[in-house]
N, C-alpha and C positions, 0 to 999 in steps of 0.2 A: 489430335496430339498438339497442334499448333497451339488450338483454344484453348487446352490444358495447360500448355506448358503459359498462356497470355498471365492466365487468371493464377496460377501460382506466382510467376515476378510479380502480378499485383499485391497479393498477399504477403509479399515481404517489401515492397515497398512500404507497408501498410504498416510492417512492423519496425519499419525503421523509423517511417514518422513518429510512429508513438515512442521509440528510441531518444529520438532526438527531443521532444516536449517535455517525456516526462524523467529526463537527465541529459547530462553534459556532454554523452559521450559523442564526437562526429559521425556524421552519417558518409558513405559515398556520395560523391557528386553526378553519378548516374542515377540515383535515386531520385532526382526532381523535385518537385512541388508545388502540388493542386491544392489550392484550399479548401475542397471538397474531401480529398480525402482523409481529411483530421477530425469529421464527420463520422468517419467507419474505421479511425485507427484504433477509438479505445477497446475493441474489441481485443488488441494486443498487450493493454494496459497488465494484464496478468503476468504474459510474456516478459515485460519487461522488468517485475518481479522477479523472475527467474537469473537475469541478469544482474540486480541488485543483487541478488540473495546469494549469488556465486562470488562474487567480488566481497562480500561482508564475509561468508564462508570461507573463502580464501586467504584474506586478510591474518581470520582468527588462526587459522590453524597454523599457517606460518610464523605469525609473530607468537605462538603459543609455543615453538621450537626454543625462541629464545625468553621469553617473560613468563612471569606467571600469569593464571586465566584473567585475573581482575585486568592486568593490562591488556593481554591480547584484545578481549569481550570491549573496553573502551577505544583500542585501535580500530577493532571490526567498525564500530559505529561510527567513529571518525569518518571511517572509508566512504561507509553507505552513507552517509550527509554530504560527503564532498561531490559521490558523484552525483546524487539527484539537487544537488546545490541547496538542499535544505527546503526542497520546492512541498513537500507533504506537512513536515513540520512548521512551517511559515502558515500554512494552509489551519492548521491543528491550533497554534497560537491566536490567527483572526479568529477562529472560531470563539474560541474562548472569550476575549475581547468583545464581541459582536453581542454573543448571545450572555455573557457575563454583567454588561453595561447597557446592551439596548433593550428598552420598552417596548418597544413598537416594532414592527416589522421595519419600516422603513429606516428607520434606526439603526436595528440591527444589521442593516446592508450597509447603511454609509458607513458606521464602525469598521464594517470587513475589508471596506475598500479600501480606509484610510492605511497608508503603506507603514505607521508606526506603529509600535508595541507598545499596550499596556500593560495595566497591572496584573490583568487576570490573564491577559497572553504571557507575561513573561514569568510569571507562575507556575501559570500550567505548563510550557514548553519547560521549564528545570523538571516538577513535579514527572511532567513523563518519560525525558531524558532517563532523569533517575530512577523510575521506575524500572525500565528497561536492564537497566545497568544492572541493579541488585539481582534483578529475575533471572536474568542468564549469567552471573556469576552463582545465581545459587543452585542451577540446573546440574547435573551432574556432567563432568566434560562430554561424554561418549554420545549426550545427546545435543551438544550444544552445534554443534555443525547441519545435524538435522533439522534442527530446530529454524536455526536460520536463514537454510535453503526452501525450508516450506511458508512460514512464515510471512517471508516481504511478498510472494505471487496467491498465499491464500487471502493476503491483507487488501491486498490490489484486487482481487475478484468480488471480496463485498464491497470495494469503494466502486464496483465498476456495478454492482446491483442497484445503486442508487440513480447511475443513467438509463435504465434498465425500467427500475418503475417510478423515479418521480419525473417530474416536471424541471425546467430550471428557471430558477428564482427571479433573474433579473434582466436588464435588457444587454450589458456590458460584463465583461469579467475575462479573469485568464483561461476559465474553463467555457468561453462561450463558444468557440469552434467545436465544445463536444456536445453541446447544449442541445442538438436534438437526439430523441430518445430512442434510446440502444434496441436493437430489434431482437426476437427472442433468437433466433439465427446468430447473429451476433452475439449473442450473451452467451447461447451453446457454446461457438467457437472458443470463447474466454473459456468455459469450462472445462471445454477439450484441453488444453494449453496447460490448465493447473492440473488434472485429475492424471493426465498419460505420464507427464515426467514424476509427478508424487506417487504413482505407483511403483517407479523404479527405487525412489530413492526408501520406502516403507522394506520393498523386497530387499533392500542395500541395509538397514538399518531398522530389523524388525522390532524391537523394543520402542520404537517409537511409533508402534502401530496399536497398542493400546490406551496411549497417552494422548491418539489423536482424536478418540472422541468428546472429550472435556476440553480440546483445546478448541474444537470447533463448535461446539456445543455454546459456549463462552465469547466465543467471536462471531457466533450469530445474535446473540441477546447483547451485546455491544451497538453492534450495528444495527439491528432494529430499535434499540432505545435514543439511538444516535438521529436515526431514518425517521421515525415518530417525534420527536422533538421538532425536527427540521420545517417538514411539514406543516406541523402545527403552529409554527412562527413564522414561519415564512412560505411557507406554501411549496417547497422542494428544496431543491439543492444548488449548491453555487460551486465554483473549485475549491475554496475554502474546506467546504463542508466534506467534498471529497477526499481530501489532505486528512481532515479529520476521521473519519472512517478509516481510513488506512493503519493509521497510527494510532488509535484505539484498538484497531481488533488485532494489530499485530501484539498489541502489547499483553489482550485476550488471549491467544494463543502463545505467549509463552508463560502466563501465567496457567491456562489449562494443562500444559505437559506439564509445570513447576508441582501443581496440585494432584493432579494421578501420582507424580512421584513421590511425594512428601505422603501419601494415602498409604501407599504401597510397602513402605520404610518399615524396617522392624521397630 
């Protein structure tokens, strides 16, 4: 029971690290910190999805009390950038930049590294903003809470697929505490974490259990066209690149529920 109960505080120690990295929110100060264990927290990176996606969920439906949905849906978003400090999209922006302007491999990294925005970052981050924006304002209300509760922890499991099976890119970067590569034990875990609370909320919000095979369908062919480029340019993945996965297949998945819906419409 002892070693039980060791290895569970680990596991949430585990989860608060990835808490603390991958948004703003404090952690306890019983919590610690090994720098080993930022090695075995992305396993939680899902997790922490769930947290995102409750506070963007929360956001909307309250401010949808007093605004109409175009407001609330541009509040929600507000919310989720403030608390992950804009860390996935900043991520999603280099990318674009890197692999928008650079030739070469090596190129393409100094671009990601460099901390300012170009033309093809500051493009593409309105272009996906926006995208976003229109998609879940055109979603029908009753799914848009589901939508966004599934969404940022399904987003976060294919970004966490690429610690999973690439390599990482370079010898520095913000994502290089996760840079060694994710064990299938650990990826299970991530699994675990999206698959058990998305069954409750499918059995809470069944209409959204038809709309989730096109959403995920769509957010796997995101991420492997994303995963395949990567590689091919650079020979894995960097944090950048993981920022970008995220924010790609979230934007997949709510375009795959937008599309069953709009299929389905008299």
């Amino acid at each position: 029971m002892a070693l039980l109960g060791q290895h569970a505080l680990h596991q949430l120690r585990l989860f608060f690290i990835a808490l603390q990295f991958f948004t703003r929110i404090p952690i306890p100060g019983w919590v610690g910190f090994d720098p080993a264990w930022l090695h075995h927290a992305s396993r939680y990176f899902p997790a922490v999805g769930w947290v995102v996606g409750a506070v963007a969920a929360s956001t909307y439906a309250i401010a949808s009390l007093w605004w109409p949905a175009a407001v609330a849906i541009l509040m929600s978003m507000v919310a989720s950038i403030l608390l992950t400090g804009a860390f996935h999209e900043d991520g999603f922006a280099d990318v674009c930049d890197g692999f928008g302007g650079g030739m070469t491999p090596a190129r393409v990294l100094e671009i990601m590294k460099d901390s300012r925005v170009g033309a093809y970052g500051a493009i593409g981050m309105c272009l996906m903003l926006l995208s976003k924006f229109i998609v879940l304002v055109s979603l029908p209300t009753v799914l848009v809470i589901p939508a966004l509760l599934l969404a940022h922890p399904l987003s976060r499991l294919f970004s966490c697929s690429l610690i999973w099976l690439l390599s990482y890119a370079k010898q520095e970067g913000k994502a290089k505490p996760l840079a060694q590569k994710m064990t299938s034990n650990e990826f299970g875990i991530a699994c675990l974490t999206v698959l058990l609370p998305a069954g409750a909320i499918l059995f809470w919000q069944p209409l959204m259990t038809d709309r989730l095979l096109p959403a995920m369908v769509l957010m796997l062919l995101a991420s492997f066209w994303l995963a395949r480029v990567f590689f091919k340019k650079i020979g894995g993945y960097t944090g950048d690149c993981l920022g970008a996965v995220q924010q790609l297949s979230e934007l997949a998945f709510y375009l795959g529920v937008l599309a069953r819906v709009v299929s389905t419409s008299p």
